[in-house]
C-alpha positions in Angstrom: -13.7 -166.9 -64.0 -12.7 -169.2 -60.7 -14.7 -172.0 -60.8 -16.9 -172.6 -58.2 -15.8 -175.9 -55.4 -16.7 -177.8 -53.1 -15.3 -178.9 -49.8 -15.3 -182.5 -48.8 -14.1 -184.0 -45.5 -13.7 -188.0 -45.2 -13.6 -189.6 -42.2 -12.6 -193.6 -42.2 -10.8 -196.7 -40.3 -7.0 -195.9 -40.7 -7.0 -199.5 -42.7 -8.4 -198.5 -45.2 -6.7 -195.3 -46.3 -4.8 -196.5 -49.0 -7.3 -198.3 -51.0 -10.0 -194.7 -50.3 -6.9 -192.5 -51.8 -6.9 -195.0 -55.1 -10.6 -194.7 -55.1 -10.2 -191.4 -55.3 -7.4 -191.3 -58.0 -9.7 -193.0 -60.4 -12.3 -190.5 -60.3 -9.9 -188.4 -61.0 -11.4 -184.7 -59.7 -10.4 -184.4 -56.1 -8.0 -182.5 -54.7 -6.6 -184.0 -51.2 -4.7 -181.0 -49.3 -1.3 -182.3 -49.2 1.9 -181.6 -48.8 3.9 -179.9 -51.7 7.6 -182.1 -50.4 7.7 -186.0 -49.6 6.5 -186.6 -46.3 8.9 -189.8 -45.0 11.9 -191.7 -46.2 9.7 -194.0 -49.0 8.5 -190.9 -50.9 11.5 -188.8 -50.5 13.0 -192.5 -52.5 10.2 -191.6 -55.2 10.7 -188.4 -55.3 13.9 -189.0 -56.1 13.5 -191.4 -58.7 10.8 -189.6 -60.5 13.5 -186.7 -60.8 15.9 -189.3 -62.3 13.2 -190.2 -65.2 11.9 -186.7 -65.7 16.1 -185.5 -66.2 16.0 -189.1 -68.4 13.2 -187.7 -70.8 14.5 -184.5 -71.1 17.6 -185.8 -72.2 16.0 -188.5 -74.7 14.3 -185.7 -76.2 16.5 -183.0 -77.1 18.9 -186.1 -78.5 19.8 -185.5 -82.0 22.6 -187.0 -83.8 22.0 -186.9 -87.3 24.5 -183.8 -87.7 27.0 -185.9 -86.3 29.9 -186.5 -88.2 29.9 -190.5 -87.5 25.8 -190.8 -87.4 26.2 -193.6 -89.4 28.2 -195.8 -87.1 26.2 -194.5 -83.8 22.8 -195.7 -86.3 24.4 -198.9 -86.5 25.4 -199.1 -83.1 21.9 -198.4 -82.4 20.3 -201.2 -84.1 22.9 -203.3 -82.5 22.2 -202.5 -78.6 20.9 -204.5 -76.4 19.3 -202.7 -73.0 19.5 -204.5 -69.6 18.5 -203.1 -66.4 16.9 -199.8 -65.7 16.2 -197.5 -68.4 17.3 -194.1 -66.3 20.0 -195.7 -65.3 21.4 -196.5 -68.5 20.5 -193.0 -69.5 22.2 -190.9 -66.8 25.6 -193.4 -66.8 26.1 -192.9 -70.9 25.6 -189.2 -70.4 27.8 -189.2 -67.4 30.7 -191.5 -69.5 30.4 -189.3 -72.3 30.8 -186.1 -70.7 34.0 -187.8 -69.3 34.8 -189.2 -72.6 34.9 -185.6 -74.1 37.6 -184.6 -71.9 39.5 -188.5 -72.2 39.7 -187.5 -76.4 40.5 -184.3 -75.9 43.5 -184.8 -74.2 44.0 -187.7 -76.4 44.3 -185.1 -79.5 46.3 -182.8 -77.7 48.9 -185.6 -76.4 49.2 -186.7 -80.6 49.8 -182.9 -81.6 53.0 -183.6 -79.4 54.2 -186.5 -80.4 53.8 -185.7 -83.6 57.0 -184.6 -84.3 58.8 -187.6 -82.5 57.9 -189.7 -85.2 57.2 -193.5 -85.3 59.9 -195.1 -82.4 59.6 -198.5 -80.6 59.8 -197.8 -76.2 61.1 -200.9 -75.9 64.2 -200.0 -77.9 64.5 -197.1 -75.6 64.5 -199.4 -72.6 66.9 -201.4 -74.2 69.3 -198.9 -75.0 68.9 -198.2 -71.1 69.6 -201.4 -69.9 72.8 -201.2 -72.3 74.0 -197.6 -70.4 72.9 -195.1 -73.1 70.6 -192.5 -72.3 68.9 -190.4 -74.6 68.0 -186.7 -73.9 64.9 -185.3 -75.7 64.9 -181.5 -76.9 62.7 -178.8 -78.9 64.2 -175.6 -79.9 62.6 -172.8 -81.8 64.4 -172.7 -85.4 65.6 -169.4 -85.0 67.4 -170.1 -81.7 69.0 -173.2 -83.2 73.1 -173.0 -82.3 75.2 -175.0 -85.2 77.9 -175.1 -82.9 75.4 -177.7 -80.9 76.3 -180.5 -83.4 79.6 -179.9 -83.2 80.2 -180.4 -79.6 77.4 -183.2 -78.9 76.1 -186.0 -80.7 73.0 -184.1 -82.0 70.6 -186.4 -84.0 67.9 -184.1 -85.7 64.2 -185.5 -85.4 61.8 -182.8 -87.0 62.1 -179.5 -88.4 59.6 -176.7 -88.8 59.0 -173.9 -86.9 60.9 -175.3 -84.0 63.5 -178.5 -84.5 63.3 -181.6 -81.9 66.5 -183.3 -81.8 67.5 -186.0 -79.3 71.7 -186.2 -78.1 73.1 -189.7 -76.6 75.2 -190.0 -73.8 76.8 -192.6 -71.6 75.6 -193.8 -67.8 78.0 -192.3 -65.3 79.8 -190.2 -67.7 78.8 -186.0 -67.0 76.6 -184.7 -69.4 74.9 -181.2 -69.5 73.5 -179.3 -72.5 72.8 -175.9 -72.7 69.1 -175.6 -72.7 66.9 -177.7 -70.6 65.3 -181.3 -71.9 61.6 -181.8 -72.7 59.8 -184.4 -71.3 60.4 -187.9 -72.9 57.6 -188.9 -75.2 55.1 -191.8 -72.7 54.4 -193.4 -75.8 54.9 -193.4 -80.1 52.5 -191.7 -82.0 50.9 -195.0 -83.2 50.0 -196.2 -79.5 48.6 -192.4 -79.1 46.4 -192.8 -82.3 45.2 -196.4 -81.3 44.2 -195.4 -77.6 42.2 -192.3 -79.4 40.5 -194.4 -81.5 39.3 -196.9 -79.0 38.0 -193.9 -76.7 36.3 -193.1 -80.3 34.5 -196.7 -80.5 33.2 -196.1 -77.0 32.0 -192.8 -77.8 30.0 -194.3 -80.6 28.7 -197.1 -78.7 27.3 -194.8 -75.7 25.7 -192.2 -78.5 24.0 -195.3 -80.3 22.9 -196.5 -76.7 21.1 -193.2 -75.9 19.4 -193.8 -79.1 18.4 -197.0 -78.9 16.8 -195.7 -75.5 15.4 -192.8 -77.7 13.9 -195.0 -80.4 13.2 -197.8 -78.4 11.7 -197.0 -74.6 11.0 -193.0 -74.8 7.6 -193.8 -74.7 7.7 -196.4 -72.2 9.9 -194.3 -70.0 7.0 -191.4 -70.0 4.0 -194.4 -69.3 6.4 -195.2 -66.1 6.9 -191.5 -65.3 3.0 -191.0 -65.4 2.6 -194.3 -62.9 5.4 -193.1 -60.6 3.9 -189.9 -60.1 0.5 -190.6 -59.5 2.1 -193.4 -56.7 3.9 -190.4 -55.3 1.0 -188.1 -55.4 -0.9 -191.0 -53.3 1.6 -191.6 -50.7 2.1 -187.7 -50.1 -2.4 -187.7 -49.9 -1.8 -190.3 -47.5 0.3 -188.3 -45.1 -2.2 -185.3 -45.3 -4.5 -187.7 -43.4 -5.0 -186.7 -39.2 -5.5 -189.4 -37.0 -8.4 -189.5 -34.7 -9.6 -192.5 -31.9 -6.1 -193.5 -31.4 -5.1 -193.7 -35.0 -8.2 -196.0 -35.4 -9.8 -193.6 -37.7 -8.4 -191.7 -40.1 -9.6 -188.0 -41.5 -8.7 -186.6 -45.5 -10.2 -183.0 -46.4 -10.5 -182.1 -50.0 -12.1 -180.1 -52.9 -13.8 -180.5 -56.4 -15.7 -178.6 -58.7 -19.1 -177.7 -57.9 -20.2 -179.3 -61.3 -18.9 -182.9 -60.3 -21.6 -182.5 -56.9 -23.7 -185.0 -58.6 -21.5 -187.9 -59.8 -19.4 -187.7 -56.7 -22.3 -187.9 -54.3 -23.2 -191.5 -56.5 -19.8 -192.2 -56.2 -19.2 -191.7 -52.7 -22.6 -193.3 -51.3 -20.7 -196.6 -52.3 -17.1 -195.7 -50.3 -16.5 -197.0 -46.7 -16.3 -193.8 -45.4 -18.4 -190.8 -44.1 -18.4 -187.9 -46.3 -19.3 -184.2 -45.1 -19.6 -181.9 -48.0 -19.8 -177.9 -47.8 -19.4 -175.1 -50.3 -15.7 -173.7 -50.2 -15.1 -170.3 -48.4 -12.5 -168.2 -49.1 -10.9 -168.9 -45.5 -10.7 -172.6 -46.1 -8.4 -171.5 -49.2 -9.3 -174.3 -51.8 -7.8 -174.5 -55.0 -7.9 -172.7 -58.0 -9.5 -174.3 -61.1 -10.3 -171.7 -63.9 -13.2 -171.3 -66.4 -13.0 -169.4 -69.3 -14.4 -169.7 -72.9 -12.2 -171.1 -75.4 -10.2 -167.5 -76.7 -9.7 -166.5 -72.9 -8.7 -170.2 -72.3 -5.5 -169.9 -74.8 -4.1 -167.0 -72.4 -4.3 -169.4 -68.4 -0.9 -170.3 -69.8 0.2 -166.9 -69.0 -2.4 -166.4 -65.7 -0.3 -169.1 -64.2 3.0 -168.0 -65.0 2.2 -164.7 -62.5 -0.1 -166.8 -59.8 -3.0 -168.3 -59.7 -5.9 -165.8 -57.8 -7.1 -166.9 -54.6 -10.7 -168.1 -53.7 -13.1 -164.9 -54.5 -10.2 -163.2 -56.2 -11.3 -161.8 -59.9 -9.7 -163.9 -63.1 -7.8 -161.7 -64.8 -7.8 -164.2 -67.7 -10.6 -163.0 -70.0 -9.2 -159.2 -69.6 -5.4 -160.5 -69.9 -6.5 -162.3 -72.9 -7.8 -159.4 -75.1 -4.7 -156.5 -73.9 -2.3 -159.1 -74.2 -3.1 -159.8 -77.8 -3.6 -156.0 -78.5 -0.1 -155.7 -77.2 1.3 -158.1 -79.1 0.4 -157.3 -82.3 1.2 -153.7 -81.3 4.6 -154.6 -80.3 5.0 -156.8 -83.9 3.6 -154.1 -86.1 3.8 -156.3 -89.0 0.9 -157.9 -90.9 3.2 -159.9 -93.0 4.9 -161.4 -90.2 1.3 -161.7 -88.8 0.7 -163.9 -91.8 4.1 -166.1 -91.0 2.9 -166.5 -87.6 -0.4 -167.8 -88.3 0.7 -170.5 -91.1 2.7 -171.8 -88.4 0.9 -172.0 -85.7 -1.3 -173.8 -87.7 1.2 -176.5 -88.5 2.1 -176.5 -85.1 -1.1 -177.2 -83.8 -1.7 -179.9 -86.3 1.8 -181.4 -85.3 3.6 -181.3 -89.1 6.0 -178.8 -87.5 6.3 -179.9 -84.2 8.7 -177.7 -81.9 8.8 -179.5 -78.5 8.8 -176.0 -76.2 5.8 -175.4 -78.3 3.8 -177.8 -77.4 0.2 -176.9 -76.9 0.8 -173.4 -78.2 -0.5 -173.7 -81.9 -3.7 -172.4 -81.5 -2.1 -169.2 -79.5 0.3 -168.6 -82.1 -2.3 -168.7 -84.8 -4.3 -166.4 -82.4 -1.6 -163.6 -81.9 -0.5 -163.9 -86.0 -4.3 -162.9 -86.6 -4.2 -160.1 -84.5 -0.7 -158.7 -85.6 -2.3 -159.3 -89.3 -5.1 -156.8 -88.3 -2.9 -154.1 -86.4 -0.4 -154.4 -88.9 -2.8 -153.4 -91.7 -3.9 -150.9 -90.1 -0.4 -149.5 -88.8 0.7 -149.6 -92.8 3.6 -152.3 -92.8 4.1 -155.7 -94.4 7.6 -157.3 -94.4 9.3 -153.7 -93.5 7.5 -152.5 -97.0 5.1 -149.4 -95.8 1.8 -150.0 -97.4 0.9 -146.2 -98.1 4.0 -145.8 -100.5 2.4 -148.4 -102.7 0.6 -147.1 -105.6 -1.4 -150.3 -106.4 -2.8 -149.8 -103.1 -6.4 -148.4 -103.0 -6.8 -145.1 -101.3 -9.8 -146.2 -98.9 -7.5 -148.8 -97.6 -4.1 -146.0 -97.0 -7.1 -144.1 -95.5 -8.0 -146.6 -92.7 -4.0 -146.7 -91.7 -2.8 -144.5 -88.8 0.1 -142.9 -90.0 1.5 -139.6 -89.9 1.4 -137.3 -87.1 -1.4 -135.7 -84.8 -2.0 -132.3 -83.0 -2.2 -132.4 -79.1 -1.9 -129.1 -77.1 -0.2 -127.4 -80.3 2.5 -129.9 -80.9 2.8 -132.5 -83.6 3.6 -135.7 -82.2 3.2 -139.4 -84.2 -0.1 -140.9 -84.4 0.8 -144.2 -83.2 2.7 -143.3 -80.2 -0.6 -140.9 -79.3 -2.2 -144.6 -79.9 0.1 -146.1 -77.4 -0.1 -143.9 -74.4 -3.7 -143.6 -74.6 -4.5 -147.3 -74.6 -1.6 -147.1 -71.8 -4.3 -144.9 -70.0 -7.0 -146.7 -70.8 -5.5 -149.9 -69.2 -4.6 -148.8 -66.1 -7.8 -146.8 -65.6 -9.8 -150.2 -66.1 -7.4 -152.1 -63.9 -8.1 -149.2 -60.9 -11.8 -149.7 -61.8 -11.7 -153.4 -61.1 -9.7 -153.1 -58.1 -12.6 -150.4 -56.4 -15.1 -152.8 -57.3 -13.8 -155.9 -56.6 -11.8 -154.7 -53.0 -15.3 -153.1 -52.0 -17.1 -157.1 -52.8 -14.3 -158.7 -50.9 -13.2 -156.5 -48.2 -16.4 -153.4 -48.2 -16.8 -150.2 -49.4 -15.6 -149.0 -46.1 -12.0 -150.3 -46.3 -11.5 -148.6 -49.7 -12.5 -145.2 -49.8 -9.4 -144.3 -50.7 -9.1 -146.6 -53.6 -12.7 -145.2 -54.8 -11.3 -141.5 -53.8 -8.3 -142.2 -56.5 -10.6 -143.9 -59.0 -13.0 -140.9 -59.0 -10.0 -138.7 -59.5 -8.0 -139.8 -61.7 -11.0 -141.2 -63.8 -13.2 -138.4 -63.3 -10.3 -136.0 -64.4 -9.9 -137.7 -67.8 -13.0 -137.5 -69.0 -13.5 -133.8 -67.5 -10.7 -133.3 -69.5 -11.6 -135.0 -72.3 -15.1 -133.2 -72.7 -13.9 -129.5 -72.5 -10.9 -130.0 -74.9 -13.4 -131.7 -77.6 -16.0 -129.2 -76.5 -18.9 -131.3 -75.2 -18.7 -129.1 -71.8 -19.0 -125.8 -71.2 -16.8 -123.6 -69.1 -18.9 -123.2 -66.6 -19.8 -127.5 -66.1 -15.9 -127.8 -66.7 -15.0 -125.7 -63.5 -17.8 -127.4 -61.5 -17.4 -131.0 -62.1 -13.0 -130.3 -61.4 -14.2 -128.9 -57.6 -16.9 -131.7 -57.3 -14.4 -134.1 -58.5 -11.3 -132.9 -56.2 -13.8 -132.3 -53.0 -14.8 -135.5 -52.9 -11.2 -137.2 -53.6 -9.5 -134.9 -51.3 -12.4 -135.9 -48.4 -11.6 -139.7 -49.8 -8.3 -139.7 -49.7 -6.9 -137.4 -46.9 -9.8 -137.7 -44.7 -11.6 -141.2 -44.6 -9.0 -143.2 -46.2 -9.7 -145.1 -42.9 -12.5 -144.2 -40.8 -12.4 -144.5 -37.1 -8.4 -143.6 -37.7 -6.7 -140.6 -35.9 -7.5 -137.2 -39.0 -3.9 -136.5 -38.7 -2.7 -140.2 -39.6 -5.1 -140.0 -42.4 -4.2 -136.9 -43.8 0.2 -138.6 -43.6 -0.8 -141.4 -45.0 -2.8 -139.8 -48.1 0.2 -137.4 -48.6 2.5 -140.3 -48.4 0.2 -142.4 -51.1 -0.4 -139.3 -52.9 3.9 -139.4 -53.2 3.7 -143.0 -54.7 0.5 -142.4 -56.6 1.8 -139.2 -58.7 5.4 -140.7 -59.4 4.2 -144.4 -59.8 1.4 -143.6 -62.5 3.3 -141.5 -64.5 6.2 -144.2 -65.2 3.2 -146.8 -65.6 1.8 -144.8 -68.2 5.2 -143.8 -70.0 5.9 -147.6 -69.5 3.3 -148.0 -72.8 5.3 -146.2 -75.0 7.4 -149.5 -76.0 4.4 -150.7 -77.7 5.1 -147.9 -80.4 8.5 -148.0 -80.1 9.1 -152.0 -80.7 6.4 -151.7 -83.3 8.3 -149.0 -85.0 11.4 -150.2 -84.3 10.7 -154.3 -85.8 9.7 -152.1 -89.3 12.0 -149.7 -89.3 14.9 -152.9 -89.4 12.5 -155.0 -91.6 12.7 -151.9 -94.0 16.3 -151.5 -93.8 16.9 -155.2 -95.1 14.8 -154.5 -97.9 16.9 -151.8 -98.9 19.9 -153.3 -98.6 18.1 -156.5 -100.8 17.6 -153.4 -103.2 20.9 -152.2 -103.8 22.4 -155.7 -103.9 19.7 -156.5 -106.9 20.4 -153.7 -109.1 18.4 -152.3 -112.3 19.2 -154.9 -114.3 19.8 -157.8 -112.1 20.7 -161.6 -113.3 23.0 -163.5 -110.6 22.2 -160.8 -108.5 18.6 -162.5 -107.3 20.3 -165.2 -105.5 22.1 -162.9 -102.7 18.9 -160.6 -103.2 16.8 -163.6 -102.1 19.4 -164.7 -98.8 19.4 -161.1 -97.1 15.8 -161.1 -97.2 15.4 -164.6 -96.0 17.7 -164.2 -93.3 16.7 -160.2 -92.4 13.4 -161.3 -92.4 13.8 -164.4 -89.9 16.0 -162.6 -87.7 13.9 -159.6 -87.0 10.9 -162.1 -87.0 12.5 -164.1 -84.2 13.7 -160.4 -82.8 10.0 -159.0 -82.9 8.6 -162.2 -81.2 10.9 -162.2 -78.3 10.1 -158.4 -77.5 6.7 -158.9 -78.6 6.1 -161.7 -75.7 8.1 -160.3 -73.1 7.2 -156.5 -72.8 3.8 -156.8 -73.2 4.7 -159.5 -70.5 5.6 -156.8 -68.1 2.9 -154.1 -68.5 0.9 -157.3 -67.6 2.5 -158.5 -64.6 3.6 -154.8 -63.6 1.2 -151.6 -64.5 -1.9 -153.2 -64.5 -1.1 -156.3 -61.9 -0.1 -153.5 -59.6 -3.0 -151.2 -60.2 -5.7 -153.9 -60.4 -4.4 -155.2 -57.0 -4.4 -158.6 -58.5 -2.0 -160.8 -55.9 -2.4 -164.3 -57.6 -1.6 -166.0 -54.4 -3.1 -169.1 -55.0 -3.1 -172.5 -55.3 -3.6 -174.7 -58.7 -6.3 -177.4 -58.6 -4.4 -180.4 -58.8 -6.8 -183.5 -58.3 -5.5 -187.0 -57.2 -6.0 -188.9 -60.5 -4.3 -192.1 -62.2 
């Protein structure tokens, strides 16, 4: 649910803005409308810098050199460094010289490939045999091109010999000289002076890596204690341009909210401020921010609330409804109990920081949550690592029994059980989410601005279980044909006629045909949209199953050496289609969140996130 706030509006001299904005910081709960950018040439500096340490952080963290083929000299050089100045700084200049560096060595390698062949050879001589009117004339050939006829006519002095030959032919100054395939470029220096200059671009290489972590191990932490300071200084100076000058810029005025539940300690706290304090309950024109409350399983799921939008001020949560389909879906979408089981160990360790994955963070306890659930479904769906649990003869029968498998009857067709599962909880979802939206438009905006949203509700609601009734045959014939001219009267009237009273009949009756256009085509694909849950499901076994097989053949009847490559294609199947399953299993049930039932529920999660001024 949206947590209830209050509205607060401080009026005070001008003088004494900045030390009422730190009073406020250290309570810690109210959030000063402000601005979103920097406000003047000071914060814009902050801002600045505060993007410098967060890019700092990020790159300290993902830092990992122990894969590195010289991690024992950048170690060293680690112990060995010495910081001075600013810590970004330092950070963003190593990882700017290294990029560079990359490029420097490189070219480096590539320039000894070619010199390579040109041996050892002193430039000085070379100069020398200049100064003395000899010139020198440096060629590569490919072997098969090769002309003896060359060293017949020309002083030809063979160099190297392989694929290609490099030769070099003398000649005098001033004397004509041609040759009948063009020189190569003379070699800038001998492959010693190549090797030594690629070395020393090596050292600094290893210097700058045991630099960033010396940083790393050193002043990660401090960095992030400076990044929290900086922020909350920005976060000030932006609350202190929100202020509006009154009396000449005497007086200065700051509006802001908190939570209802902090009324009491704030009204001690601000009896003792110089400064008058008006307090109010929020409205939802005054547009305060958002601060959810949920119980501690909805609470796991405001991670993915605020991903879409946070709901405006006497909007509906979707949180707590999110929370449950969300986690159906997912475990749907996984279809696996044993990788349910995987899921849970580690969220666990996750959450207890012995495995500690950094875009994790926070996320243990959700993990372990959705790895329960896909335990459950994938029980009762009948698969464990790809292995289907009915084909197991050790398993009880009253356990196969409570597995849906096989296939079911509808309308004389036989069609799988579980994708029957799939578009029904497909309907049931958006029929809740049109639900919600009829009663929650009706509180917010009255009954008499959504007739047509209860005129659809009634409809498509009403049909189902109309349906529903005669084909199990709880309704006779007779109540059947009734309640379908009851039901599509009173839609039609809702729809086509008072869709919007007080509106031209002819408008209404376009605009229902035209909503009855989007409604037909845009409910169907929402409801066919739910068949990926028994689609991923099936497909996620299906490839679990397959690597199984394949582990099978490769083991044998009689197997000995064969249990080592028996045991790596499990391993890695396994891992791949768990890693597989959990990307689709996050992301489509993502969508039929954020799409089919967003859309239907009329959720617009416009909002903005409480964000009190705090230290």
């Amino acid at each position: 649910m949206v947590d209830k706030m209050m509205k607060y509006s401080f009026i005070l001299l001008s003088s004494e803005s900045e030390a009422f904005l730190e009073q406020l910081q250290e309570l810690g709960v109210v959030d000063i409308t402000r601005s979103t950018k920097p406000i003047d040439e000071p914060s814009a500096a902050k801002f600045e810098k505060i993007l410098k340490v967060r890019r700092t952080i990020s790159i300290l963290e993902a830092l990992d050199y122990s894969k590195d083929e010289h991690a024992a000299e950048i170690s060293a050089a680690a112990g060995n460094c010495v910081i001075q100045g600013c810590k970004s700084e330092n950070t963003l200049s190593a990882v700017a010289r290294l990029d560079a560096l990359k490029g420097e060595i490189s070219a480096a390698d590539k320039l000894i490939r070619q010199l390579n062949p040109w041996g050892e050879f002193d430039s000085k001589r070379i100069e020398e045999l200049q100064d003395r009117g000899i010139d020198l004339h440096f060629y590569c050939v490919p072997a098969k091109s090769w002309d003896s006829s060359w060293e017949e006519n020309w002083p030809v002095q063979r160099i190297y010999e392989d694929s290609s030959i490099y030769f070099v032919v003398p000649s005098l100054k001033g004397e004509e000289y041609s040759f009948p395939i063009a020189e190569c470029a003379r070699p800038s220096m001998s492959v010693a002076e190549a090797q030594q200059r690629r070395d020393d671009l090596l050292k600094e290489e290893i210097a700058l890596k045991g630099k960033l972590l010396c940083l790393k191990e050193k002043y990660l932490q401090h960095i992030r204690e400076g990044l929290k300071r900086k922020s909350a200084e920005l976060d000030r100076m932006i609350a202190s341009g929100s202020g509006k000058e009154a009396a000449e810029g005497l007086l200065c005025c700051y509006e802001g909210f908190a939570p209802a539940e902090e009324e009491q300690r704030l009204d001690e706290a601000f009896a003792k401020l110089d400064a008058v304090c008006i307090k109010e309950e929020a409205r939802e024109e005054d547009n305060p921010p958002i601060k959810l409350k949920n119980n501690g399983f909805s609470k796991l799921f405001e991670c993915l609330t605020g991903m879409y939008g946070m709901p405006v001020y006497g909007e509906w949560d979707p949180t707590p409804v999110l929370s449950i389909f969300f986690l159906l879906f997912f475990a749907l979408c996984m279809g696996d109990a044993g990788y349910g089981l995987v899921l849970i160990i580690y969220g666990i360790l996750q959450d207890r920081k012995i495995v500690n994955i950094s875009m994790f963070d926070g996320l243990g306890k959700l993990i372990a949550v959705l790895g329960a659930a896909t335990a459950v479904v994938g029980f009762f769906l009948g698969t464990a690592f790809g292995v289907d649990l009915t084909s197991l003869s050790w398993m009880p029968q009253c356990l196969k029994d409570l597995m849906l498998t096989g296939n079911v009857e509808v309308m004389g067709s036989s069609y799988a059980l579980q994708m029957v599962l799939a578009l029904g909880i497909g309907v049931f979802h958006i029929c809740l989410a049109m639900t919600i939206k009829a009663l929650l438009y009706t509180k917010r905006f009255g009954f008499r601005n959504n007739i047509s949203t209860w005129g659809w509700l009634i409809l498509i609601l009403g049909g189902i279980i109309t349906a529903a009734g005669a084909m199990l045959g709880l309704l006779p014939e007779m109540a059947t044909k009734v309640l379908v001219i009851v039901i599509g009267v009173i839609s039609a009237l809702a729809i086509f006629i008072f869709n919007k009273p007080g509106r031209n009949p002819l408008i209404n009756i376009g605009a229902g045909l035209w909503d009855t256009y989007n409604m037909a085509t845009g409910i169907l694909g929402d409801v066919l949209s739910y068949i990926r849950l028994y689609a991923l499901g099936l497909a996620g076994g299906m490839l679990g199953g397959a690597f199984n097989n394949l582990g099978q053949m490769v083991l044998g009847d009689n197997p000995s050496w064969q249990w080592l490559p028996f045991v790596i294609i499990l391993l890695f199947g396994h891992v791949l289609n768990l890693l597989m399953s959990c990307l689709g299993a996050f992301v489509h049930p993502l969508r039929l969140t954020f799409v089919e039932y967003f859309k239907n529920s009329g959720y617009e999660g416009k909002g903005l996130k409480y964000n009190p001024l705090k230290k």
